[in-house]
C-alpha positions as CSV (number, residue, x, y, z in Angstrom):
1,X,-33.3,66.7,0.4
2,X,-30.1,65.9,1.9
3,X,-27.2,65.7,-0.3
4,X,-24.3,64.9,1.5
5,X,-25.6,61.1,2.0
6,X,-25.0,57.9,0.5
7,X,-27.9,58.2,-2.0
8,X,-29.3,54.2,-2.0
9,X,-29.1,54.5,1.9
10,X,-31.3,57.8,1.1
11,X,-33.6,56.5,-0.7
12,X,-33.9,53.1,1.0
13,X,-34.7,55.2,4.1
14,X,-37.4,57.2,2.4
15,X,-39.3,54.0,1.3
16,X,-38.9,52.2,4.6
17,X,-40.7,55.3,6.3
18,X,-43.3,55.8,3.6
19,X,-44.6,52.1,3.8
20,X,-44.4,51.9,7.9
21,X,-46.0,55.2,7.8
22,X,-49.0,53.7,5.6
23,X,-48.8,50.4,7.3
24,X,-47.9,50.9,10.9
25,X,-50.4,52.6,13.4
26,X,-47.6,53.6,15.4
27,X,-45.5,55.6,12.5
28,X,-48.9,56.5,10.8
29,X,-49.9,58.7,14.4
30,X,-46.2,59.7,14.8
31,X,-46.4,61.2,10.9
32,X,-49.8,63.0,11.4
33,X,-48.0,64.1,15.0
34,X,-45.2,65.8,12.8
35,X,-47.5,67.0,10.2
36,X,-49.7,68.8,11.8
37,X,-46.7,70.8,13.8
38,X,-45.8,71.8,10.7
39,X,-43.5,70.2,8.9
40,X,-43.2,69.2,5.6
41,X,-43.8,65.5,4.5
42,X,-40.1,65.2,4.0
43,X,-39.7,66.4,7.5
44,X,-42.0,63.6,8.8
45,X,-41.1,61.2,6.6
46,X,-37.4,62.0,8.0
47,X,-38.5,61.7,11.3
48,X,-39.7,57.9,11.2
49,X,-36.4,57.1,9.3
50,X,-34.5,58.3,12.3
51,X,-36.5,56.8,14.7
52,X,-36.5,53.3,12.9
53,X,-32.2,53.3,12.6
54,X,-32.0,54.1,15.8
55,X,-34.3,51.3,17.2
56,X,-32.3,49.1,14.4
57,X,-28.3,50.4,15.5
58,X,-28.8,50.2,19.0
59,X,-28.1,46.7,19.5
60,X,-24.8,46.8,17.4
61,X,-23.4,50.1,19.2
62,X,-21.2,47.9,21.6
63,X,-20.1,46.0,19.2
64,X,-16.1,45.3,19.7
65,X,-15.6,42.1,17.6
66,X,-16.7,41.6,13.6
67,X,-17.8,37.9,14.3
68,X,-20.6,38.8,17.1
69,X,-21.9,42.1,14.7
70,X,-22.2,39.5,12.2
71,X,-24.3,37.1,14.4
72,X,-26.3,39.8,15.7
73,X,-26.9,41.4,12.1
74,X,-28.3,38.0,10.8
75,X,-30.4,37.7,13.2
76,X,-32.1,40.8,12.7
77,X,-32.2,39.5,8.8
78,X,-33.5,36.0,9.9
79,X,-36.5,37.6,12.2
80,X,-37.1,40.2,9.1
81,X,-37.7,37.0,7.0
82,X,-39.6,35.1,9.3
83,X,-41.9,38.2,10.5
84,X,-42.6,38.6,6.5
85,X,-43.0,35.1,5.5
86,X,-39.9,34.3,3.4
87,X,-38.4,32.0,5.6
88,X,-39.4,28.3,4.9
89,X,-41.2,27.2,7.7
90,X,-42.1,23.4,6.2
91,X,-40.0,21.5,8.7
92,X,-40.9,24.2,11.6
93,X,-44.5,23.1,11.4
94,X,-45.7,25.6,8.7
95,X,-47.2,29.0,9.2
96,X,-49.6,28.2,12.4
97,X,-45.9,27.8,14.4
98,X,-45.5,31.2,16.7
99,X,-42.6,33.7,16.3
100,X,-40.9,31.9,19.0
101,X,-41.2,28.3,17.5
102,X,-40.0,29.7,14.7
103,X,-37.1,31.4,15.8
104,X,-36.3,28.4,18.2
105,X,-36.2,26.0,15.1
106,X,-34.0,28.7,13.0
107,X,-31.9,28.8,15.9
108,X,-31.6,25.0,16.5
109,X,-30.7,24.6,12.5
C-alpha cells in the first residue's frame, strides 16, 4: 500500500481499476497479463490505475491557461455523463441519439 499519497485519490484509484478490471475486456486481459507474471493483485490493480491517469492527464499536460484546463476538464466530465447515461438527453432525441449527436447538442447548448 502506498502511504505517501493523498488517501481519497488512493482509494478512488483502487475502485476505478477494480470495476474496469471486472468490466472492461481490455483492463480485465491487462490484469490477468500482470497476474500471471507474478505480481500481487495490488500490483495489477496498480498497474490499470496508472495506465488509466495517464490516458486521462495527457490531454491537460500542455496546459498554460486555467480557463482552457477548465474547458477541457468538463469536457471529459460531460462525455463521462453522457457515456453513462446521466446526462439528460430529452431535448437531444433520447437515448437512440449517437455519442456524436449527443456531444454535438451538449456542445451547441
Amino acid at each position: 500500500m502506498r502511504y505517501g499519497c493523498n488517501v481519497r485519490l488512493r482509494d478512488a484509484l483502487y475502485h476505478w481499476s477494480r470495476v474496469s478490471m471486472q468490466n472492461d475486456p481490455r483492463s480485465r486481459e491487462q490484469y490477468h497479463r500482470q497476474r500471471e507474471k507474478g505480481h500481487s493483485q495490488g500490483r495489477a490493480l496498480r498497474d490499470l490505475a496508472d495506465r488509466g491517469r495517464g490516458k486521462r492527464i495527457r490531454p491537460m499536460l500542455g496546459f498554460k491557461r486555467f480557463d482552457n484546463a477548465t474547458v477541457t476538464i468538463s469536457g471529459i466530465e460531460l462525455a463521462e455523463k453522457i457515456k453513462k447515461g446521466q446526462f439528460v438527453t430529452g431535448k437531444f432525441g433520447g437515448r437512440k441519439s449517437t455519442m456524436s449527436e449527443l456531444w454535438s447538442g451538449a456542445l451547441a447548448a
